[in-house]
C-alpha positions in Angstrom: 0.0 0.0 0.0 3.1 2.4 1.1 4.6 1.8 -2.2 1.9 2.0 -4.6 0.9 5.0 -6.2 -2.8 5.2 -5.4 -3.2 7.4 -8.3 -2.0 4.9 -11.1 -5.3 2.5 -10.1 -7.7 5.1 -11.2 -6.4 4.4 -14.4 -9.0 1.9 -14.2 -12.3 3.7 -14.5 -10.2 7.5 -15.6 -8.6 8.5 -18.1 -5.0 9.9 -16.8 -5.9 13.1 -18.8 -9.0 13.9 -16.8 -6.5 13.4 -13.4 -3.6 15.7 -15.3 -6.0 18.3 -16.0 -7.2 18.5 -13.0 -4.3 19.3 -11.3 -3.3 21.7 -14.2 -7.0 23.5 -13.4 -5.6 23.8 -9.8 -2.1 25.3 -10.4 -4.5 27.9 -12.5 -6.8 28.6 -9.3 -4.1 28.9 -6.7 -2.2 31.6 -9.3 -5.7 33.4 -10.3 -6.6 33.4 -6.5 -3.4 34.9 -5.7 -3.5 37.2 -7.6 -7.1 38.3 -6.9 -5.9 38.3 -3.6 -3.0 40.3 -3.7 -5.3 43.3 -5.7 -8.2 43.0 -3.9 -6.8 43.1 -0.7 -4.0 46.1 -2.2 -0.8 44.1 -0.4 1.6 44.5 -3.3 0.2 48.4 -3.1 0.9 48.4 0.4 4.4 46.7 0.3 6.0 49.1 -2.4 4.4 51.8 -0.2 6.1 50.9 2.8 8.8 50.1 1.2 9.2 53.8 -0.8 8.8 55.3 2.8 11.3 52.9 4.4 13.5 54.1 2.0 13.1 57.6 2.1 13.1 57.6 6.5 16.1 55.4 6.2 20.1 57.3 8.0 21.6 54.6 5.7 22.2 53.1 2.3 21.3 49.5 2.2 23.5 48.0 -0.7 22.8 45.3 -3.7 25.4 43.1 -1.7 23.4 43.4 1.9 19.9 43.3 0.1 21.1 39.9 -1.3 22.1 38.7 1.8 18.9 40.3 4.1 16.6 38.1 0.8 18.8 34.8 1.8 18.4 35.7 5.6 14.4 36.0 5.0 14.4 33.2 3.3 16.3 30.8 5.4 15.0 32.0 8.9 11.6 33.5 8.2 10.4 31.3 5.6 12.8 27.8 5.7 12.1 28.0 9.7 9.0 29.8 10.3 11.6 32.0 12.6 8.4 34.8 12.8 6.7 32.1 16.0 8.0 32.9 19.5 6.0 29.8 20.4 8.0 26.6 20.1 4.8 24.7 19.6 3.0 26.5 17.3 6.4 26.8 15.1 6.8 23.0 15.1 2.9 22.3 13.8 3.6 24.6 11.8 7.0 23.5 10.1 5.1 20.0 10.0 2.1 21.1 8.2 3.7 23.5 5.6 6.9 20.7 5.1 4.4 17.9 4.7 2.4 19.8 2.2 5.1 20.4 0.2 6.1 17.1 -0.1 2.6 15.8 -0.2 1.5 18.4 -3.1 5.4 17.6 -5.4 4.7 13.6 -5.2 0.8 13.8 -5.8 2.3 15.8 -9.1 4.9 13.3 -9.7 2.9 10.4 -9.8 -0.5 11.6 -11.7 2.5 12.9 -14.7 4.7 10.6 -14.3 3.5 7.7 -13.5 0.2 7.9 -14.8 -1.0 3.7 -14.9 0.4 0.7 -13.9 2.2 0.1 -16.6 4.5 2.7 -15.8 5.8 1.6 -11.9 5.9 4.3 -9.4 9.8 3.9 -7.4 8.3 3.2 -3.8 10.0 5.8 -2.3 7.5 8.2 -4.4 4.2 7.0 -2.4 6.3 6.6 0.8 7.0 10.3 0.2 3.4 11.1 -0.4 1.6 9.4 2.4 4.8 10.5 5.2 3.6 14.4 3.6 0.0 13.4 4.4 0.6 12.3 7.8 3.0 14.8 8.7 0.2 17.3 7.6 -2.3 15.6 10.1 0.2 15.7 12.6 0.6 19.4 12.6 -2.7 20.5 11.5 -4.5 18.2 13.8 -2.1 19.5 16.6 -2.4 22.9 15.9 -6.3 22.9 15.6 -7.3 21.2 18.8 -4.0 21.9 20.8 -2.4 25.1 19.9 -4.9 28.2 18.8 -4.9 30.8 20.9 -9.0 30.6 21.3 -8.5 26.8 22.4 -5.1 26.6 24.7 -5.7 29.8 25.8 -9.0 31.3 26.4 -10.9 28.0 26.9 -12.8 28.0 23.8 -14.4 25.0 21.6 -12.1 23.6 18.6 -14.6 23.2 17.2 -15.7 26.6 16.8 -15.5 27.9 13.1 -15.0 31.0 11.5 -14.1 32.1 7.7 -9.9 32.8 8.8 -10.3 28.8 9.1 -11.4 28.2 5.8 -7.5 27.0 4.5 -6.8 24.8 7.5 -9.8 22.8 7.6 -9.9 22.6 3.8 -6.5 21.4 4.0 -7.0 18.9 6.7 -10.2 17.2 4.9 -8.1 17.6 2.0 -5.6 15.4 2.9 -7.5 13.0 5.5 -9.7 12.3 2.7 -7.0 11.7 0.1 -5.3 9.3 2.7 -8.7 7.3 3.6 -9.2 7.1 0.3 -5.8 5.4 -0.5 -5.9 3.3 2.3 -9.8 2.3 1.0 -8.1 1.6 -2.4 -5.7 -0.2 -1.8 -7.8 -2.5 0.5 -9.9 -3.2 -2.3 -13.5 -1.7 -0.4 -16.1 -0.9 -2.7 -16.9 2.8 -0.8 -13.2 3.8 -2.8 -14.6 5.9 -5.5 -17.2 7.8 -2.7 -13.9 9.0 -0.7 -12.2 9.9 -4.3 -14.9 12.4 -4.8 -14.8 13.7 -1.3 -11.2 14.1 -1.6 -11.3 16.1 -4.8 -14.5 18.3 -3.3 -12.3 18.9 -0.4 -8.7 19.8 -2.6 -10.9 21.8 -4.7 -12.4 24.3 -1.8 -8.8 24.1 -0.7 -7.2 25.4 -4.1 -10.7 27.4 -5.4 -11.2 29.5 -1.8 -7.8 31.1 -2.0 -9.2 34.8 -2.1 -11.1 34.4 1.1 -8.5 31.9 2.9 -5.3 32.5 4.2 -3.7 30.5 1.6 -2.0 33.7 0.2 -0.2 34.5 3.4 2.3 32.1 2.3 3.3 34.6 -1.2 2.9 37.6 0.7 4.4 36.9 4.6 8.0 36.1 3.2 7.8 40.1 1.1 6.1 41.2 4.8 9.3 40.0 6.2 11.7 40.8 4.4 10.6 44.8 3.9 11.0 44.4 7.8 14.4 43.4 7.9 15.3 46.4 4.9 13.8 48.9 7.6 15.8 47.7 10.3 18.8 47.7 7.8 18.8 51.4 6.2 17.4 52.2 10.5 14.1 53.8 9.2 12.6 51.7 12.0 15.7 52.8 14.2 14.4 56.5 14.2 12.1 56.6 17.1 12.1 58.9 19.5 13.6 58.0 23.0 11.7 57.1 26.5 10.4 60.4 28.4 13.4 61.6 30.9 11.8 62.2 34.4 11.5 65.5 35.3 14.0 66.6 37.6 11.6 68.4 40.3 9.5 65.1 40.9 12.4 63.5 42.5 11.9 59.7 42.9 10.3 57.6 45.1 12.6 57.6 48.1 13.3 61.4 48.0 11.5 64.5 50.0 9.4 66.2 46.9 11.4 69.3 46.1 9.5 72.6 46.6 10.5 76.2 44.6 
């Protein structure tokens, strides 16, 4: 079952075009969606904005050399490592969700181009790949969902209250719950197969086609957040603050006789 591809068996009853296109149609929603996004809600607009006022408030010249290097530093700290989470927690379910969607999301790709039907054999370590994404998804969304929000571990709340900021999670979670049911259901050889296939795709298709009112974007525009952030702190436009409030002298402190004129 690990080392099967569950996608070559609906070769069967599919034609490997319909599969193929389908995860073309997606790759088209996600990059309309983001787009959409990133207009509608102006955050392009408003990171050139800050980013033309960081630049004109900045005491320093921020060179090619030390942009290159702030981009890697984004990029390997903010993005590679989720550095932006102070909690440990909530930074591990989140490396585990966003890692195993990545891996998930590459092999599904892999495996409905490449190795569309049986007849071209999937190497195991493909599938393995694919259901250790899944499961490491679970672990960190499922984690993260009844463990880790702030409404939840902190105020006492339901998990199982919803609202629309949960739209990506949840769609992601019965996303890939669904896809691993159903290769587990599959592979097992129970009739109730194809019912779970459709769930799954209902599911990965609210996941991909809700990106302009889920947080899906966050991923595109955090890392540019971030990295205008550490360009502020570079030229010191963020630097130029003004200092705490010296005490006046005549109140004297705590300890002292007040001081009379």
């Amino acid at each position: 079952m690990f080392t099967n591809s569950p996608f070559a068996a609906l070769a069967e009853f599919l034609p490997p075009a319909v599969m193929q296109s389908y995860v073309v149609a997606m790759v088209v929603l996600v990059a309309a969606g983001t787009l959409f996004d990133i207009v509608h809600k102006g955050s392009a607009r408003y990171f050139f904005s800050n980013w033309r006022k960081s630049k004109s408030r900045g005491t320093r010249q921020v060179g090619g050399g030390e942009l290159v290097s702030l981009a890697i530093t984004t990029g390997l700290v903010d993005v590679l490592t989720s550095g932006e989470f102070c909690n440990a927690r909530r930074r591990v379910a989140h490396l585990l969700t966003m890692y195993g969607f990545l891996i998930h999301i590459v092999t599904t790709a892999i495996m409905v181009f490449g190795y569309p039907t049986s007849a071209t054999p999937t190497p195991p370590i493909v599938p393995q790949l694919w259901w250790l994404g899944g499961l490491m998804v679970c672990v960190g969304g499922y984690w993260f969902w009844f463990f880790i929000r702030v409404d939840v571990a902190a105020e006492g709340g339901s998990p199982f209250r919803l609202m629309r900021a949960d739209l990506f999670v949840l769609s992601l979670l019965c996303s890939v719950t669904l896809g691993l049911i159903w290769a587990w259901m599959q592979a097992a050889g129970s009739p109730g197969a194809r019912v779970l296939f459709g769930l799954y795709i209902i599911a990965t298709t609210v996941l991909f086609g809700s990106i302009p009112w889920s947080k899906f974007a966050h991923m595109f525009s955090k890392p540019a957040a971030a990295f205008e952030k550490r360009v502020s702190y570079a030229n010191e436009s963020r630097s130029n603050l003004p200092g705490p409030a010296e005490k006046p002298a005549n109140l004297g402190s705590a300890r002292e006789q007040p001081r009379h004129y």
